[in-house]
N, C-alpha and C positions, 0 to 999 in steps of 0.2 A: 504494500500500500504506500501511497506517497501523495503529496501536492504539489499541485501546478498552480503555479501564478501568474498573473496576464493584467497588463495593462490596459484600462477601457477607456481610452482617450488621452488622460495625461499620465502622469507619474504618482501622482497622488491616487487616482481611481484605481482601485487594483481588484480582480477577482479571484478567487481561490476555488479551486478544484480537486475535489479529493479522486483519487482514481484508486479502483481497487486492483486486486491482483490479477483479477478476471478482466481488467483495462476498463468495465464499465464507469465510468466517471459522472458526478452530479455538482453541483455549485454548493459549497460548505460555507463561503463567507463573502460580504463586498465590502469596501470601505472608502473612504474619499478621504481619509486622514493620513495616508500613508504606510510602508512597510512597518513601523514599529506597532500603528495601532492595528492592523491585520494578526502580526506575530503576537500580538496579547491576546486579542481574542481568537485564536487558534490555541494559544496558551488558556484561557478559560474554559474553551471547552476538553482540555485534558487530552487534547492529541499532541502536544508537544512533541512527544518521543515519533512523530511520521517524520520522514524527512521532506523539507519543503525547498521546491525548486523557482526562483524568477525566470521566466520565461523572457 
């Protein structure tokens, strides 16, 4: 399992994409505040331990 991150216009806009191991993938987080407030709330929700990739 892992994350994908992708940019939705600027650098600030970011979406997260949890993909499993089966590749199916869904949308886990948006945020307009940047990589630090994404990684916290990925961190909230206690997947920390995925490893997360910027696309």
């Amino acid at each position: 399992m892992k994350i994908n991150v992708f940019e939705n216009g600027s650098k600030s806009k970011l979406i997260a994409m949890i993909v499993e191991d089966t590749g199916n993938e869904r949308e886990l987080v948006r945020t307009e505040k940047g990589r630090d407030d994404l990684l916290n709330k990925i961190d909230d929700m206690g997947l920390s331990y995925i490893t997360v990739e910027f696309k």
